[in-house]
C-alpha positions in Angstrom: 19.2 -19.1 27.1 16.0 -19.1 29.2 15.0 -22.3 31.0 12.6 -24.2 30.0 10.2 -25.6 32.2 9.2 -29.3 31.4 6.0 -29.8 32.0 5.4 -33.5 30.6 2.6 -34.1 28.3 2.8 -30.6 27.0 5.8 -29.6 25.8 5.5 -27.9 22.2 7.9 -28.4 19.3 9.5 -25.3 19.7 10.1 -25.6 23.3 11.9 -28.8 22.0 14.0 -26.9 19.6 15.4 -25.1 22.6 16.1 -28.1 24.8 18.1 -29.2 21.4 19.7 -25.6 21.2 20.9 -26.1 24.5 18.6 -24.4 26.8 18.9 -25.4 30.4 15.8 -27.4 31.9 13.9 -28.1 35.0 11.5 -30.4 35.6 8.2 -29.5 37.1 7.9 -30.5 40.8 4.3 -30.7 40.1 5.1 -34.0 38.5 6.3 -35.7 41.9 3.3 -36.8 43.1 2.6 -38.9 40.1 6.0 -40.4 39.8 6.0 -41.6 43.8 1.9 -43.1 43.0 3.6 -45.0 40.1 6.7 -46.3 42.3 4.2 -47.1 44.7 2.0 -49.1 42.4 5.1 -50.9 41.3 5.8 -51.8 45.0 2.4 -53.1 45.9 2.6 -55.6 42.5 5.8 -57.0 43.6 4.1 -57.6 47.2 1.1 -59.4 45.4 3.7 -61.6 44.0 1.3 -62.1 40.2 3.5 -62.6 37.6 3.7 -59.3 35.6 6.1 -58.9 32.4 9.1 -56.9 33.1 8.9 -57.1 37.0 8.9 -60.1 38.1 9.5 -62.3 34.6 11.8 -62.3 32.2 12.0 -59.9 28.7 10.9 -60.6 25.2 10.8 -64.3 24.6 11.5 -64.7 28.3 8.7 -63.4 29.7 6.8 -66.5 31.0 10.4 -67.0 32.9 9.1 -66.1 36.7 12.1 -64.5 38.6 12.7 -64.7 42.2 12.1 -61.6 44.8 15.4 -61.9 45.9 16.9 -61.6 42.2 14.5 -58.1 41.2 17.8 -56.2 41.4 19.6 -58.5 39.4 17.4 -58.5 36.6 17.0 -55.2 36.1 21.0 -54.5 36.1 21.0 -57.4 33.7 18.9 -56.0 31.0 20.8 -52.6 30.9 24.0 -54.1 30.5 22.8 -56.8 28.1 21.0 -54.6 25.8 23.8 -52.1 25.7 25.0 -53.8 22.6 24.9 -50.7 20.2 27.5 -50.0 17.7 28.9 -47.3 15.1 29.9 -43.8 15.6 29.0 -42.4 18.8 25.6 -40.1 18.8 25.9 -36.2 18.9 26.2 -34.7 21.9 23.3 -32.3 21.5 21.4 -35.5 19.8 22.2 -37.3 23.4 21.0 -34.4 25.1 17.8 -34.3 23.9 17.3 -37.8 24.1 17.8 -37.7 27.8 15.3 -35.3 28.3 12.5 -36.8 26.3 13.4 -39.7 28.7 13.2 -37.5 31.3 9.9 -36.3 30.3 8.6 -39.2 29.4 9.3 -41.0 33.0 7.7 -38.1 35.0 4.5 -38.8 33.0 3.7 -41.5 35.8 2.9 -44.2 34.2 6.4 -45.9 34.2 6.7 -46.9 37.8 10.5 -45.3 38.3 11.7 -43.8 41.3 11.6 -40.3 42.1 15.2 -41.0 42.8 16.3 -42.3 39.5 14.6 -39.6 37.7 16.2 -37.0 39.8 19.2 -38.5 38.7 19.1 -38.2 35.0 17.7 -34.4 35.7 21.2 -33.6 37.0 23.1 -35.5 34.4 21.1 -33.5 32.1 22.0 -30.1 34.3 25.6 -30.9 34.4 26.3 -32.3 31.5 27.2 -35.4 32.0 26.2 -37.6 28.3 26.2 -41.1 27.9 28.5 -42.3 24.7 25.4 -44.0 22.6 26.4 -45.5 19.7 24.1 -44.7 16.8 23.2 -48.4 15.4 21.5 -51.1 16.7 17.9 -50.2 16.9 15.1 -51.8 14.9 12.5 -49.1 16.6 10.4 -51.4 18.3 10.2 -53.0 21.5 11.6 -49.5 22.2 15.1 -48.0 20.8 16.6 -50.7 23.5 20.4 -50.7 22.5 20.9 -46.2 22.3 18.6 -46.1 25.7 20.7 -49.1 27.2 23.9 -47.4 26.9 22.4 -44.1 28.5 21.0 -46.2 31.7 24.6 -47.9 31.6 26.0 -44.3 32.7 23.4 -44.1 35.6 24.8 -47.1 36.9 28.3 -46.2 36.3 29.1 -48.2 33.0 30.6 -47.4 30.5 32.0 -43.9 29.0 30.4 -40.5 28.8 31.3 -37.1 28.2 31.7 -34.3 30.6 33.5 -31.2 29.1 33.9 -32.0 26.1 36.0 -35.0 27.1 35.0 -38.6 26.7 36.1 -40.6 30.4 34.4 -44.0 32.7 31.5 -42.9 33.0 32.0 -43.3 37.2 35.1 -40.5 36.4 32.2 -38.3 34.7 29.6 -38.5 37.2 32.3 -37.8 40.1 33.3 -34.8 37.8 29.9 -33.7 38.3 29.3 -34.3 42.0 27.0 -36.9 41.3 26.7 -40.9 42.2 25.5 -43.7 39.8 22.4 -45.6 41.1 23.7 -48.4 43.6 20.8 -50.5 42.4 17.9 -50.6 39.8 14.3 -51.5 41.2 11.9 -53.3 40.1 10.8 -52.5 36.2 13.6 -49.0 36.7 16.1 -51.1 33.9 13.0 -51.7 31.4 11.2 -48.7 31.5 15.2 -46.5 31.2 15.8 -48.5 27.7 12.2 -49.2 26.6 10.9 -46.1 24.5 11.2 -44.3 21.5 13.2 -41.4 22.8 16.7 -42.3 20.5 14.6 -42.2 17.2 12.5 -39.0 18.5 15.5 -37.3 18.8 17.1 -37.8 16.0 13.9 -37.3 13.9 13.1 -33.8 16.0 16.6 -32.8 15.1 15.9 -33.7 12.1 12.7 -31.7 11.9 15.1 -28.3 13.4 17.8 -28.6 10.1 15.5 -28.9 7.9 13.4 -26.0 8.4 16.7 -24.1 8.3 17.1 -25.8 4.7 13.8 -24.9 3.3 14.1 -21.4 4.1 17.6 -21.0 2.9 16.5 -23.4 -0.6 14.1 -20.4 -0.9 16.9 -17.5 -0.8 19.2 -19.4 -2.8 15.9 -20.1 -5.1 15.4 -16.2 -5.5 19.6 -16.0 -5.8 19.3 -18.1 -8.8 16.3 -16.5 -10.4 17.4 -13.1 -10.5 20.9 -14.6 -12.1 19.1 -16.4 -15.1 17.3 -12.9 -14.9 14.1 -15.3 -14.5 10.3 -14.2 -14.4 9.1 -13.4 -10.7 5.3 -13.2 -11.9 5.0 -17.3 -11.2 5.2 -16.0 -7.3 1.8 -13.8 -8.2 -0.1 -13.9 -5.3 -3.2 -14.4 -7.7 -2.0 -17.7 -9.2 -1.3 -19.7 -5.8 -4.5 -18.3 -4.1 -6.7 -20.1 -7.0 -4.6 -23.0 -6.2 -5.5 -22.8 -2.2 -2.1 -24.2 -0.5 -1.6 -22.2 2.4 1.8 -23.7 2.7 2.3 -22.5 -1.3 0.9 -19.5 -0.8 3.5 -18.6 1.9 6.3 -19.7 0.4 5.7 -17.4 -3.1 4.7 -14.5 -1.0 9.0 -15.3 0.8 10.0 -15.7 -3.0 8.1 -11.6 -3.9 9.9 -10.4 -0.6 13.0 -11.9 -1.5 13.5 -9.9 -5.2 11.2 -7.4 -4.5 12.8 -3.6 -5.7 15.2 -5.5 -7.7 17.2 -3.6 -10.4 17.7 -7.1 -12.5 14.2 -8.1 -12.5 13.3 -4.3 -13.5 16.0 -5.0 -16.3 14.3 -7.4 -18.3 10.4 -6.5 -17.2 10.0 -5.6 -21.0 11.2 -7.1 -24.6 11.9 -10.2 -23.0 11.5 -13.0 -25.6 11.4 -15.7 -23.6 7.7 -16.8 -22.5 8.5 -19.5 -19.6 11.2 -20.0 -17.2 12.4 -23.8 -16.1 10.1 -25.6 -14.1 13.4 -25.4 -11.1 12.5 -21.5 -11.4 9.0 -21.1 -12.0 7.9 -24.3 -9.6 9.5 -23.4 -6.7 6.7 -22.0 -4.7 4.9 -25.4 -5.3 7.4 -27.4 -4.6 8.6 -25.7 -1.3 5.7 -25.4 -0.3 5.0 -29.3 -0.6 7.7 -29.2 1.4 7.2 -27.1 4.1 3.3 -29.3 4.5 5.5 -32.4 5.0 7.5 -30.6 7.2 4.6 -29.3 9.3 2.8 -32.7 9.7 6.1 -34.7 10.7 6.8 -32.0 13.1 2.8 -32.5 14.4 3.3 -36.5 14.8 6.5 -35.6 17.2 4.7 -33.6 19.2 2.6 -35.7 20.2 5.5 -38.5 20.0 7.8 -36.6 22.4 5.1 -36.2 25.0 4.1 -39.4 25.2 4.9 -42.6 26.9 6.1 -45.2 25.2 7.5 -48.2 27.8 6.1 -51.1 28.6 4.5 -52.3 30.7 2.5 -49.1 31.7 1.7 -48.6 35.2 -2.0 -47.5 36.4 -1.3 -46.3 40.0 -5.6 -45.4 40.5 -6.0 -49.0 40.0 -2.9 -50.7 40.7 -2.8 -52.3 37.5 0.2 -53.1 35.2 -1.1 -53.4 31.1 1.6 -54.9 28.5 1.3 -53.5 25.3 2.9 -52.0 22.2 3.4 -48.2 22.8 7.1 -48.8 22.1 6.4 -49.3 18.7 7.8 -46.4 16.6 5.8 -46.5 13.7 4.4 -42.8 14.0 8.3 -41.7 14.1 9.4 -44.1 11.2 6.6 -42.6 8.8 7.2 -39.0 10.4 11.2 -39.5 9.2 10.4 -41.2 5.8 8.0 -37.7 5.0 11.3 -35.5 6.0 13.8 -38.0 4.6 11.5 -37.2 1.1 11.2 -33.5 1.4 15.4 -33.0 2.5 15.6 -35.2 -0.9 13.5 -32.7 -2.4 15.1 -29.5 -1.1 18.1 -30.7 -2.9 17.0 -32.3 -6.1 15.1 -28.4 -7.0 18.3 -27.2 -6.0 20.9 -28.6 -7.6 18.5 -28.5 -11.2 18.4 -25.0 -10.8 22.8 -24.7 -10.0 22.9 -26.8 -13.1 20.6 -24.2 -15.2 22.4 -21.7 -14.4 26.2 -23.1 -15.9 24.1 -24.0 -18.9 24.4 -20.8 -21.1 21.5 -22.0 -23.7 19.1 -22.0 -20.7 20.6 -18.7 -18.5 22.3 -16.8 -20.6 25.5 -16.3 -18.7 28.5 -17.4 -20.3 29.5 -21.4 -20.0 29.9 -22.5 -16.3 29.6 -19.7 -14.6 33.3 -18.1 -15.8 34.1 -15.4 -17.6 37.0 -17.2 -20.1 35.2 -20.7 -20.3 37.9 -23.2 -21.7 40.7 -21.8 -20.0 38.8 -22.3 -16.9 36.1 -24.5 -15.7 34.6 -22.5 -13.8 31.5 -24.2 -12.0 32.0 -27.3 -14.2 32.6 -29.8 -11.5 31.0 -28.3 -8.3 28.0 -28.9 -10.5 28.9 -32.5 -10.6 29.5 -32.2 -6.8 25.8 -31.2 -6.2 24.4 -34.2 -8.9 26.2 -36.3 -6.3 25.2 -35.7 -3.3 21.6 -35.1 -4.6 21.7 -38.8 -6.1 23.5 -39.9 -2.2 19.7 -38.2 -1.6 17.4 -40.3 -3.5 19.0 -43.7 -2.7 18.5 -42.9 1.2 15.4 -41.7 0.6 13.7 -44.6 0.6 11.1 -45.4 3.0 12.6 -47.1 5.9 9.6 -47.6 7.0 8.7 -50.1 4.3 10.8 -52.4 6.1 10.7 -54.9 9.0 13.5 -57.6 10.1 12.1 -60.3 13.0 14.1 -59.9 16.2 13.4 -61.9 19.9 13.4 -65.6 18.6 10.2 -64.1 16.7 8.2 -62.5 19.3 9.1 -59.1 17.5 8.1 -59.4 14.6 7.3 -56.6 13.1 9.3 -53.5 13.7 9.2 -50.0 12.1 12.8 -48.9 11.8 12.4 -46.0 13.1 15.3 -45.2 13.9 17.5 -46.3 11.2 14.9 -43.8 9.3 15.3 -40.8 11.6 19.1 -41.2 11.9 20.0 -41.0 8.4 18.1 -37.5 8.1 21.3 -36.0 9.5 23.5 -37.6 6.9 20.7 -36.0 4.2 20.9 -33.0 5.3 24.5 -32.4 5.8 24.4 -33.2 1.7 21.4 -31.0 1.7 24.0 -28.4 3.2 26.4 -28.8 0.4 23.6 -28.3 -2.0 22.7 -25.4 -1.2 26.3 -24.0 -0.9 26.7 -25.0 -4.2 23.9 -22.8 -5.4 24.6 -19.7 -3.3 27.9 -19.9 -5.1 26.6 -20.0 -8.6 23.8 -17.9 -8.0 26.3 -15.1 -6.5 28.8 -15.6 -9.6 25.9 -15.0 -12.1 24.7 -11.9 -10.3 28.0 -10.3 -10.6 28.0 -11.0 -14.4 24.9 -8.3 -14.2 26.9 -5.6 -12.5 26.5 -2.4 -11.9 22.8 -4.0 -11.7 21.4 -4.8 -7.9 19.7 -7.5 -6.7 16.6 -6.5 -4.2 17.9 -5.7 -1.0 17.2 -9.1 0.9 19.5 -11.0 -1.5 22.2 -8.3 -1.9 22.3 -8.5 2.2 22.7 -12.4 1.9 25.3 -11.4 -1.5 27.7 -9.4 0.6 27.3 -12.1 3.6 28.9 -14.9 1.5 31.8 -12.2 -0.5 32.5 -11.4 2.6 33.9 -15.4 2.6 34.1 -16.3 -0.8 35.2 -13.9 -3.6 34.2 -13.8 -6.9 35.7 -16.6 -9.2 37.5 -14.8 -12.1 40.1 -17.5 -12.9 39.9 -21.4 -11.8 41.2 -21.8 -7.9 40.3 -24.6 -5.3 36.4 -24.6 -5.3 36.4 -26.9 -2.3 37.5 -24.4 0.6 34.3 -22.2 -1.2 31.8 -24.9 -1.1 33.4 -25.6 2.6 32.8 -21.6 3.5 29.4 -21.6 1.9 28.2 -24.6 3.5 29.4 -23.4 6.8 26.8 -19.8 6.3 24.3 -22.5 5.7 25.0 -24.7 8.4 24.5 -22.1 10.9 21.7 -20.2 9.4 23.4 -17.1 9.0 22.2 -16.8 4.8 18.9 -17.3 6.4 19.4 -14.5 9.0 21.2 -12.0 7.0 18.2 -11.6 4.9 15.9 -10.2 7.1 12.5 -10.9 6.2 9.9 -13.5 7.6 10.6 -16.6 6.0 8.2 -19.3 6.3 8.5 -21.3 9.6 8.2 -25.4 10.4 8.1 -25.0 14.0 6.0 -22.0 15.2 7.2 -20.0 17.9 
C-alpha cells in the first residue's frame, strides 16, 4: 500500500482509512522543529520552578501536591503504570494501530511538550509493528482515554505484553524483536501527555465510521436483492420524487437503487397488470432511509476529522510564550455524540433490513411460497434465520442507546462529568458485526426468492453479486444447516466483496 505521509493537523478521513487498512506511515520531518520548541518550553518551566499541573504537581485530585525536581522522573513512570488499570478483551490489532498513530499525530502537533526522542520511538513501534496489548474497558472518555493510552505508554517503557508477529510476548521481548529499546526514563509531562487524549475512542469510532460505510452500501444491494424478489416497484427510486424532496444524501442513494435493477428482466416482468398499488414501506422507503443514514454517517465522519487532528492533552504547551494552559480538550464529548449518531444509523441499517428478510418469507406480502422453500412444512426453509436477524437487530436497539446521555463522577469528584466516549465508540464494532449478520441473512433470502423467478434475470449488477454468493452458498431446495450459509454470507459482507462484485458507484462516507 502507498505511504502515507502524516502531516499533523491535516490528515483527511480517508487518509485515516488507509492508516487503519494498514498503510505504512512516516511522519513529516517538517514537524521537528515544533516538537523540540515544545520540549524546550517544557524545560524552561521546570527551571522556573512555578507550580504547573502535570509537571511539577500531582494528577487529578492531586494536583496542588508540588513534587520535588529530583522525583520528575518518578512521577511520570508512576502515572503510566498506575493508570494502566484497563480490563476486558484485548483491542484489535489494527484498532491499536491506529490508535498509536493518532497519538503519534497528535504529539508532533507541538503543543504537548514530548521529546523528539519519545516520539521517534512510537514511529518505529508503529513501522515495525510492535502493538501494545490494550485492554478495551476502562475509559470514562474524559480526562483523556487514560487506562487504553496507559497500557500503550507501558510498552514504551518496557511493561507489559505486546504483539510482534502475530504473537503476544514482554513487551521488552517485542521491542528487542524489533531492534528497538524502551524509554530508560519519562521527562517531565512525557507520561501525561502519552495517556491523556482521546486517541483510544477516535479510533474505535473512525473504525467504526470505515464498517459502516461498507454496511450502507451493501444494505443498499441487498435492498435492490430483495426488491426485485418480492418483484417490488422500482419507480419509488424516481429521480423526480427525491429531487422535490432536496436530500442530496437521498437523492444519491435512489439514483444506487435505479443502477442496481436497472435492465432487469423481473422488474420488466411485472411493469404491467400489476394489481398491487404500494410496496412496504422496507421496499419503497429505502432511499429515505439510507440516505438518513448515509447524512449521519457523513457528519460523524466530519467531527473525527477534526477530532483526529487535534490535540487533546493537557496541559497544552505554548512554546512562543513559554506558557503552560490546563484545560479540558481531553474531554471527548465531540467523539461520544459522533459514536451515538453511527451507533443509531448501524441500528438502522439493520432494523430496514431484517423487515424487508422478514417480507420476503411472508408469502401474503411477496408472493413466494412460505419461508422462502419450495415444500413449506416439510421444510422450514428461512423460518428461523429470520428469527436470527430479529435478534441481532433487537441486540441493535438496546446498544443503541446514547452513551452519551450518560456521565459517572471519577477522581474523588474533580471529574465530574465525563462523556463516555469510549464505551460509545467501542460498542459500534459489536453493532456492526450484528449488522454483518443482518445483511447476510438478507442476501440469502433475497438470492433464494430470485431463483424462484427463473429463467428470469435480475439487472446485471445484482446477478454479478447473485453468482458471487452461489458461488458459496447454493440454493436451499430441502432444509440443511443454515448456519455455515449465514457464516459464508456474512464473511462476502465482511470483506466487501458483495459491495465490489457489483460494480457501480455506490454512495461513499469517506470521500476519496
Amino acid at each position: 500500500m502507498k505511504k502515507v505521509i502524516l502531516r499533523p493537523g491535516h490528515i483527511s478521513v480517508a487518509e485515516w482509512r488507509l492508516i487503519w487498512q494498514g498503510a505504512p506511515i512516516k511522519l513529516d520531518p517538517a514537524c521537528h522543529d515544533v516538537i523540540l520548541k515544545s520540549a524546550r518550553a517544557v524545560a524552561n518551566i521546570v527551571a522556573k520552578g512555578d507550580p504547573v499541573y502535570g509537571i511539577n504537581t500531582g494528577f487529578g485530585k492531586l494536583a496542588s501536591v508540588r513534587i520535588p525536581d529530583d522525583q520528575f522522573e518518578v512521577l511520570q513512570r508512576n502515572i503510566v503504570i498506575s493508570h494502566a488499570a484497563g480490563v476486558g478483551d484485548p483491542l484489535p490489532d489494527a484498532v491499536v494501530r491506529l490508535m498509536m498513530v493518532l497519538k503519534l499525530a497528535s504529539l508532533a502537533r507541538g503543543a504537548s511538550g514530548v521529546q523528539l526522542e519519545t516520539i521517534e520511538l512510537l514511529e518505529s513501534m508503529i513501522c515495525k509493528g510492535v502493538l501494545p496489548i490494550v485492554p478495551s474497558q476502562g475509559s470514562v472518555g474524559a480526562s483523556g482515554d487514560l487506562a487504553p493510552l496507559s497500557h500503550m505508554a507501558c510498552t514504551m517503557i518496557g511493561i507489559g505484553d505486546a504483539n510482534f508477529g502475530g504473537v503476544r510476548m514482554p513487551a521488552t521481548a517485542a521491542m528487542e524483536a524489533a531492534g528497538l529499546k524502551p524509554l530508560a526514563a519519562l521527562a517531565a509531562k512525557e507520561g501525561l501527555a502519552l495517556l491523556n487524549g482521546t486517541q483510544f475512542s477516535t479510533a474505535c469510532a473512525l473504525t467504526g465510521l470505515f464498517e459502516a460505510e461498507r454496511l450502507l452500501q451493501t444494505s443498499l444491494i441487498t435492498g435492490a436483492l430483495s426488491t426485485e424478489a418480492a418483484k417490488g416497484s422500482d419507480s419509488p427510486f424516481d429521480d423526480r420524487l427525491h429531487l422535490l424532496r432536496g436530500h442530496d444524501t437521498q437523492i444519491e442513494c435512489a439514483a444506487a437503487l435505479r443502477a442496481l435493477m436497472a435492465k432487469s428482466a423481473i422488474r420488466a416482468s411485472h411493469l404491467d397488470n400489476d394489481n398491487r398499488v404500494q410496496d412496504p414501506y422496507c421496499l419503497r422507503c429505502q432511499p429515505q432511509v439510507a440516505g438518513a443514514t448515509l447524512t449521519l454517517l457523513r457528519q460523524a465522519g466530519a467531527t473525527l476529522e477534526t477530532e483526529a487532528n487535534g490535540v487533546s492533552d493537557n496541559p497544552l504547551i505554548f512554546a512562543e510564550t513559554g506558557e503552560a494552559i490546563s484545560g479540558g480538550n481531553f474531554h471527548a464529548q465531540p467523539v461520544a455524540f459522533a459514536a451515538d449518531m453511527m451507533a443509531m444509523a448501524v441500528c438502522e441499517i439493520g432494523s430496514i433490513s431484517e423487515r424487508r428478510t422478514a417480507m420476503l418469507v411472508d408469502p401474503a406480502l411477496s408472493g413466494l411460497p412460505a419461508f422462502l422453500t419450495p415444500n413449506p412444512g416439510l421444510n422450514s426453509g428461512f423460518m428461523i434465520p429470520q428469527v436470527t436477524s430479529a435478534a441481532l437487530v433487537s441486540e441493535n436497539k438496546q446498544m443503541a442507546y446514547p452513551a452519551s446521555v450518560d456521565s459517572i463522577p471519577t477522581s474523588a469528584n474533580q471529574e465530574d462529568h465525563v462523556s463516555m466516549a469510549a464505551h460509545g465508540a467501542r460498542r459500534l464494532m459489536r453493532m456492526i458485526a450484528n449488522a454483518n449478520n443482518v445483511l447476510a441473512i438478507e442476501l440469502l433470502a433475497g438470492a433464494q426468492g430470485c431463483d424462484f423467478h427463473r429463467p428470469l434475470m435480475s439487472s446485471a449488477p445484482l446477478e454479478r453479486a447473485r453468482a458471487v454468493i452461489r458461488a458459496k452458498v447454493p440454493k436451499l431446495d430441502d432444509d440443511r444447516l443454515m448456519y455455515p450459509d449465514i457464516e459464508a454470507a456474512a464473511s462476502l459482507v465482511c470483506c466487501g466483496e458483495i459491495a465490489s462484485a457489483v460494480e457501480i458507484d455506490l454512495p461513499e462516507v469517506v470521500r476519496r
